[in-house]
N, C-alpha and C positions, 0 to 999 in steps of 0.2 A: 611190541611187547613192553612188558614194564621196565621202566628206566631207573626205577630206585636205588642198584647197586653202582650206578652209572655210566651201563650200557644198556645195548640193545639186543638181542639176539637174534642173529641173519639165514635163515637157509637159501640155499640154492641147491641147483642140478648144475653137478660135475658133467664133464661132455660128454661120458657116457650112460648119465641120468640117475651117478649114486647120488643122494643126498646128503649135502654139508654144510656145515656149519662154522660161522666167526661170530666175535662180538664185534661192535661199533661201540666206538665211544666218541660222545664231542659233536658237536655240531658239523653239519652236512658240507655247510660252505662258509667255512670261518674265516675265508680268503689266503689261508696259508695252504704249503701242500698236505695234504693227509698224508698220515704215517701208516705203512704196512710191518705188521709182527709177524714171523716166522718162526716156529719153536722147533726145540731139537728131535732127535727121532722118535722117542715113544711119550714127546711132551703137546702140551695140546697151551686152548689159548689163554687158560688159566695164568700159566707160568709171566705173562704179560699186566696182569690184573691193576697191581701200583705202579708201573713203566705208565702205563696208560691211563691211567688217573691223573698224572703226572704233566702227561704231554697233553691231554685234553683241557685239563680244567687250571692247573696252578701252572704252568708255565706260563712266560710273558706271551709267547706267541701261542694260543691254543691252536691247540689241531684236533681234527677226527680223525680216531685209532681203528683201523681194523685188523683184529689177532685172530687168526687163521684156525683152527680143528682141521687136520690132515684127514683123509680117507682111513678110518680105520681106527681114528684118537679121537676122545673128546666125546661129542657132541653130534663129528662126522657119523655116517653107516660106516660100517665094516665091509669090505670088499672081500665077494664071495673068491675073488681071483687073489693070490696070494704076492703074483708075481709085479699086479699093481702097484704093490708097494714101491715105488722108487722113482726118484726124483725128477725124473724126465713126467710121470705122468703126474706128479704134484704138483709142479712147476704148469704143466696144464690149467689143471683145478683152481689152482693161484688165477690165471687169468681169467679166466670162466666165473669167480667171483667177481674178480676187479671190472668185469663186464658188467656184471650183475647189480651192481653197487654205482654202475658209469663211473668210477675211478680211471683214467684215459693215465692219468703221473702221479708219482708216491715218492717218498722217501719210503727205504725198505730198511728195516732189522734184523738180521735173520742168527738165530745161535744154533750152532752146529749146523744142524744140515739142513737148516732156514738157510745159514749162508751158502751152503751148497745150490740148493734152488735157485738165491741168486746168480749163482755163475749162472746157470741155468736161464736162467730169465735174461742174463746180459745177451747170451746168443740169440732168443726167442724170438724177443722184442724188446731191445734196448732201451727203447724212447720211453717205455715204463717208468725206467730207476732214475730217479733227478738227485736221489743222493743216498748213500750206502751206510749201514753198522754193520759189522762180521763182529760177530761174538764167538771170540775163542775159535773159530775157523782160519780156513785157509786152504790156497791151491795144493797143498801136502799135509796129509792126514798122519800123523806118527804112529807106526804097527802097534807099539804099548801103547798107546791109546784109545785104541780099538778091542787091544787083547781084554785091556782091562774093564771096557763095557761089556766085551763078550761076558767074561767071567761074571760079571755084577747080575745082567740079566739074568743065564743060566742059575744060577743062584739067588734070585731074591728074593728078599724074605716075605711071610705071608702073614703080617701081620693082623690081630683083630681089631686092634683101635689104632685110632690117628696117633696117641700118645706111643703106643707101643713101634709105629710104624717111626714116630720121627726119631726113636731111639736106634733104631733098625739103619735109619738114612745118617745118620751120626756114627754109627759103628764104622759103615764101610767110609765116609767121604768125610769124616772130620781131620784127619791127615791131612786133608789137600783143602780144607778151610776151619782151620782151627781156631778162627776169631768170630764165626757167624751165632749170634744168639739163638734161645729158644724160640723167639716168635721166628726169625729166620726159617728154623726146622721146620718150628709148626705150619706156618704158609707155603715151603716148598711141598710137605706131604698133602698138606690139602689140597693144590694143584695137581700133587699124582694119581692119588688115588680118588675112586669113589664110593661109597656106600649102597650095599646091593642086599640083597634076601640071602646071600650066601656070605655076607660079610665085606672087610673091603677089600675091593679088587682092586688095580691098576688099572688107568683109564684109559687102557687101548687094547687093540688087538692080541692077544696074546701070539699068535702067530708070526707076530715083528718081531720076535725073537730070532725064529728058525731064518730071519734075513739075514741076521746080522751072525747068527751061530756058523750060517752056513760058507762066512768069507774065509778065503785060506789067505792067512797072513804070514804065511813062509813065502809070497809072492811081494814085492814091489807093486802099494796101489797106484793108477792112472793120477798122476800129477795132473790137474788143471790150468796151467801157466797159460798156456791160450785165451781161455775163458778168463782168466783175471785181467791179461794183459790187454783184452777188450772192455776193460771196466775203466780205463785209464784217464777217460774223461770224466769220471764221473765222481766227486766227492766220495772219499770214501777217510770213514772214521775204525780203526781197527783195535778191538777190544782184545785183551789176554789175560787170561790168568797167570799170576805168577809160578803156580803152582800146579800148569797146566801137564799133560803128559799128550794132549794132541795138536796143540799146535806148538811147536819150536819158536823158539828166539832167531834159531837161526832161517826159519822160514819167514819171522816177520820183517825180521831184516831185507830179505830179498821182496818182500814185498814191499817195503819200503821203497827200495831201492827201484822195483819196475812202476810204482805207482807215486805221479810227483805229488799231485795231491791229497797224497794219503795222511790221515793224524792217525795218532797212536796213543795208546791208554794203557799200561801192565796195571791191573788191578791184584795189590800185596792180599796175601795171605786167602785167595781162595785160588782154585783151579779150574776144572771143567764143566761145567762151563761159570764163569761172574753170575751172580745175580744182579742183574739192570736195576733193580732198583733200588739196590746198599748205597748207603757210603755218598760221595758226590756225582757217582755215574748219572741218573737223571737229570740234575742240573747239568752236567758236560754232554751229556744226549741234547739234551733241548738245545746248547750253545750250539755246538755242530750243527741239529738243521737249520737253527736260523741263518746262522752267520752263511751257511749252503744257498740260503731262500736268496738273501739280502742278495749276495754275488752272483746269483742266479737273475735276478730281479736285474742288474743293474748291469747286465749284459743281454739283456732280452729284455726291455721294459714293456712290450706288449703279451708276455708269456702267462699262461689262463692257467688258474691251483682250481682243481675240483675232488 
């Protein structure tokens, strides 16, 4: 397909023959590792668009980007199965792509529950992840922070234009990133939403709501500490808002703490999740994978980037 915007557009068949969709960006074998995008839950691969521009074409070391459409977001089909929805069978899909595409090792990104997938993918098939971002994630999910997506979902607004829609995404999250500009607004709504015969929509499943509506957080969610503490070799760069409400300080600290080679980024004045592409974050993105390649490289000097 046409490269103009400066990707590609990929389908494939998920393992059970839904149809899905990534973008590519960057050349095939640029000799660095390609970098895998993972978006959060009802975000698709838009939300990667300048991240990816970024790391393909103006970083010193170019890579080829592939940013993910979940089953159900995006670009993906919508699964007629509702209970699909979740992260064991996404984390699937992910590979079933990365087959599809011969990606064999990546550098992964994944924000919110992309990095969940990655815990996910650490059990699966380790040998994938050559080097990690968690965006605003982590092995402990904070209740208010989930309460506060519930409520956002069950309630959002149904706006008719983009303009009306970024006024809409300001009301509720300008609290928690009180420094982000207009074009900011404007490029996060036009990643959400899409333009339909009925107006604009949200560009997923409308159904992913009753996933998340239907968690009881008067319970203690399942910690991941396992799954992290099997990431342990594996570079890992950990992004947070300072402003976050789902991932703690006090979680990152222990993640710190179980992961020696972990770096850390608090990105001021936004929250849940950073936008990758404000501010100096893509420049510190691009730093991290190389400096990951370089010591990677020079610990392995016969090790293959496809």
């Amino acid at each position: 397909m046409s490269n103009t915007e400066g990707f590609c557009d990929f389908f494939y068949a998920a393992p059970d023959g839904l149809r899905l969709h990534a973008r590519v960006y960057g050349e095939a074998k640029s000799g660095h590792w390609p970098v895998v995008c993972l978006p959060g839950l009802t975000r698709n691969a838009r939300d990667f668009h300048e991240l990816a521009l970024y790391l393909s074409t103006r970083s010193p070391a170019a890579r080829k980007v592939v940013a993910f459409d979940y089953r159900g977001r995006g670009q993906s089909a919508h699964d007629p199965d509702v209970s699909h929805y979740n992260v064991g069978v996404e984390a699937g899909d992910i590979l079933a792509g990365l087959a599809a595409l011969g990606i064999e090792e990546a550098a992964f990104i994944g924000t919110s529950r992309g990095g969940l997938i990655i815990h996910v993918l650490g059990a699966l098939r380790a040998a994938v992840l050559k080097a990690i971002v968690l965006n605003d994630i982590g092995p402990v999910i904070e209740p208010a922070g989930l309460a506060h997506i519930q409520s956002y979902l069950e309630r959002a607004p149904k706006p008719k234009t983009f303009a009306q829609a970024a006024d809409a995404q300001r009301s509720v999250h300008a609290k928690d990133f009180p420094t982000l500009t207009d074009a900011d607004w404007t490029r996060m709504v036009g990643a959400l939403y899409r333009e339909t015969d009925q107006g604009l929509l949200p560009d997923f499943d409308p159904r992913l709501v009753d996933t998340v509506a239907n968690l009881d957080l008067s319970q203690p969610l399942p910690a991941l500490w396992p799954q992290f503490e099997a990431l342990a070799a594996i570079p890992l760069l950990a992004v947070r808002g300072a402003n976050s409400r789902l991932l703690s300080p006090g979680t990152l600290e222990q993640m710190r703490q179980r992961h020696p080679m972990m770096e850390m980024i608090t990105v001021e004045s936004q929250g849940h999740a950073p936008f990758l592409e404000t501010g100096s974050l893509p420049d510190s993105i691009g730093v991290f994978l190389d400096s990951a390649e370089q010591q990677s490289r020079s610990e392995h000097p016969s090790g293959r980037f496809k």
